[in-house]
C-alpha positions as CSV (number, residue, x, y, z in Angstrom):
1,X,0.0,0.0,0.0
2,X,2.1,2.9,-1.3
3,X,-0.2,5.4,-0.5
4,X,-0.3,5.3,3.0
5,X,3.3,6.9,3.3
6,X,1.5,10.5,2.1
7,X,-2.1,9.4,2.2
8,X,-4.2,8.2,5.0
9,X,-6.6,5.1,4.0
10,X,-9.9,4.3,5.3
11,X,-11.0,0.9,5.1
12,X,-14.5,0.6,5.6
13,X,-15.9,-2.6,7.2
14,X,-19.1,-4.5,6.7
15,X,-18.8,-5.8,10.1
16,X,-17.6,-3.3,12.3
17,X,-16.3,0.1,13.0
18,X,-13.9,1.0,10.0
19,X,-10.1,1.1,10.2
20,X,-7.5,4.0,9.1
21,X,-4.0,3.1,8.2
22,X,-1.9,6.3,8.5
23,X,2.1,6.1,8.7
24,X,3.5,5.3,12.3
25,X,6.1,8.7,11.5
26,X,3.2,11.4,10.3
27,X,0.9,9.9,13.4
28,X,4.0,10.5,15.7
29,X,4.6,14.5,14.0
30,X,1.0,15.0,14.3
31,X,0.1,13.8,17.7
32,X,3.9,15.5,18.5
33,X,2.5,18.8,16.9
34,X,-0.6,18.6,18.8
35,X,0.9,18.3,22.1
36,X,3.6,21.0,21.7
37,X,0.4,23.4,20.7
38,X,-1.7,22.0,23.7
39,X,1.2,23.3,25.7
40,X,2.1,26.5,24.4
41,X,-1.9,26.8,25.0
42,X,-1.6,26.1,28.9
43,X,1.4,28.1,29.4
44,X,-0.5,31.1,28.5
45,X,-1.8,33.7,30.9
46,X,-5.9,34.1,31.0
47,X,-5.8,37.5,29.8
48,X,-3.8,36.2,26.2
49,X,-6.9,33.5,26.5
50,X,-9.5,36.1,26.8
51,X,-7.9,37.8,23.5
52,X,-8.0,34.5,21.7
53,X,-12.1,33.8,22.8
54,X,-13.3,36.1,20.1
55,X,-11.6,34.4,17.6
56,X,-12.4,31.2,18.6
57,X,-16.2,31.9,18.2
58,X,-15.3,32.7,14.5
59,X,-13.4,29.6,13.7
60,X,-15.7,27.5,15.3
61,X,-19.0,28.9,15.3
62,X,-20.8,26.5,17.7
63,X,-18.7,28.2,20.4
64,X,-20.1,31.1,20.3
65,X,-23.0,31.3,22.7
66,X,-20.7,30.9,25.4
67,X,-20.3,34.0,27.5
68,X,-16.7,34.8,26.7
69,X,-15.0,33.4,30.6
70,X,-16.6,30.0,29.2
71,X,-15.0,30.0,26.1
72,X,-11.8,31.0,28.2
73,X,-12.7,27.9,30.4
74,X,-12.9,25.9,27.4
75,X,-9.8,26.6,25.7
76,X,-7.5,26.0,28.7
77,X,-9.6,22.5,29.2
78,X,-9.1,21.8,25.6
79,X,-5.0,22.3,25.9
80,X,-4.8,20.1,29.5
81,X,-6.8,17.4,27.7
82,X,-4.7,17.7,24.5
83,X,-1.8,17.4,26.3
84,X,-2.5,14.9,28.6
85,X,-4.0,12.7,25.7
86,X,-1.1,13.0,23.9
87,X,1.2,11.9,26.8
88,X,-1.1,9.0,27.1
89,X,-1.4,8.3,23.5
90,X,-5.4,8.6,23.9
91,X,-7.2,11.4,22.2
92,X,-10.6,10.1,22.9
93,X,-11.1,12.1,25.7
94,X,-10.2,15.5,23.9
95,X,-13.2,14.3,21.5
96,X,-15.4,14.0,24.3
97,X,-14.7,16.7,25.9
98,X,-15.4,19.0,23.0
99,X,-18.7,17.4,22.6
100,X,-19.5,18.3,26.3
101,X,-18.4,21.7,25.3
102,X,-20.5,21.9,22.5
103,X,-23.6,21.0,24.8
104,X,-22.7,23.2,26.9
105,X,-22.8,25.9,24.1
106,X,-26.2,24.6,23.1
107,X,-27.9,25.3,26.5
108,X,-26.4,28.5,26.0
109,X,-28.2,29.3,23.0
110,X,-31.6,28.4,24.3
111,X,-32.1,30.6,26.5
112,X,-35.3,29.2,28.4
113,X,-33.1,25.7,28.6
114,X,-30.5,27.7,30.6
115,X,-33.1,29.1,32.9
116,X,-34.5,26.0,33.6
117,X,-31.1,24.3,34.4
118,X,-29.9,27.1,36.5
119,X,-33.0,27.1,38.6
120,X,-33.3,23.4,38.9
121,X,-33.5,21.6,41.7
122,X,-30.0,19.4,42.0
123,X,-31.4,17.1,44.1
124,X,-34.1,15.6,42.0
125,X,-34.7,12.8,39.6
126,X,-37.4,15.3,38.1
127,X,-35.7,16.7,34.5
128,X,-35.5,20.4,33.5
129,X,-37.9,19.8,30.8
130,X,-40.5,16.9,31.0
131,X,-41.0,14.4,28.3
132,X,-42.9,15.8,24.9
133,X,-46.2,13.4,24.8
């Protein structure tokens, strides 16, 4: 498989999830990139982060209901996951913990969904919203 030295290949199973061969040495840049950016990320002071929110809601538009200390909140969490994914070798929980984010940011955007989950009681199995019939 020549390709996979320059190109990633996706082989899609009938029988499972599907695979992706990349080469061991680009994996090993990337994830290297990735974790020298996570931690030029961390090192920096809130105030640089609070610069950087704004942009951040333009690059990645579903970020931007989140009040601008949240989206500071978010971006140092995103470095200290990177990071430590990378040391581990396990990204999965950087994916995760951008899809909490982005819930996060949807409650955000529905206003009446935040009220309710800011006024709801913690300590019952009643939910925010009941059940549509």
């Amino acid at each position: 498989m020549p390709r996979v030295g320059y190109q990633d290949v996706l082989l899609e199973r009938r029988d499972g999830d599907d695979l992706l061969l990349v080469d061991a040495g680009r994996e090993r840049d990337t994830r290297g990139a990735l974790a020298t950016l996570a931690a030029v990320i961390s090192a920096l002071p809130d105030e640089a982060l609070h610069t950087a929110a704004e942009p951040v809601a333009a690059l990645a538009p579903w970020s931007s209901p989140l009040p601008p200390h949240e989206r500071v909140a978010m971006l140092r969490e995103i470095a200290q996951t990177a990071r430590a994914g990378s040391d581990l070798d396990d990204l999965a929980p950087l994916g995760q913990l951008l899809r909490e984010w982005r819930s996060t940011a949807e409650v955000h955007a529905n206003p009446e969904l935040l009220r309710r989950l800011q006024h709801a009681e913690m300590d019952t199995d009643e939910p925010a919203f009941p059940p549509a019939p």
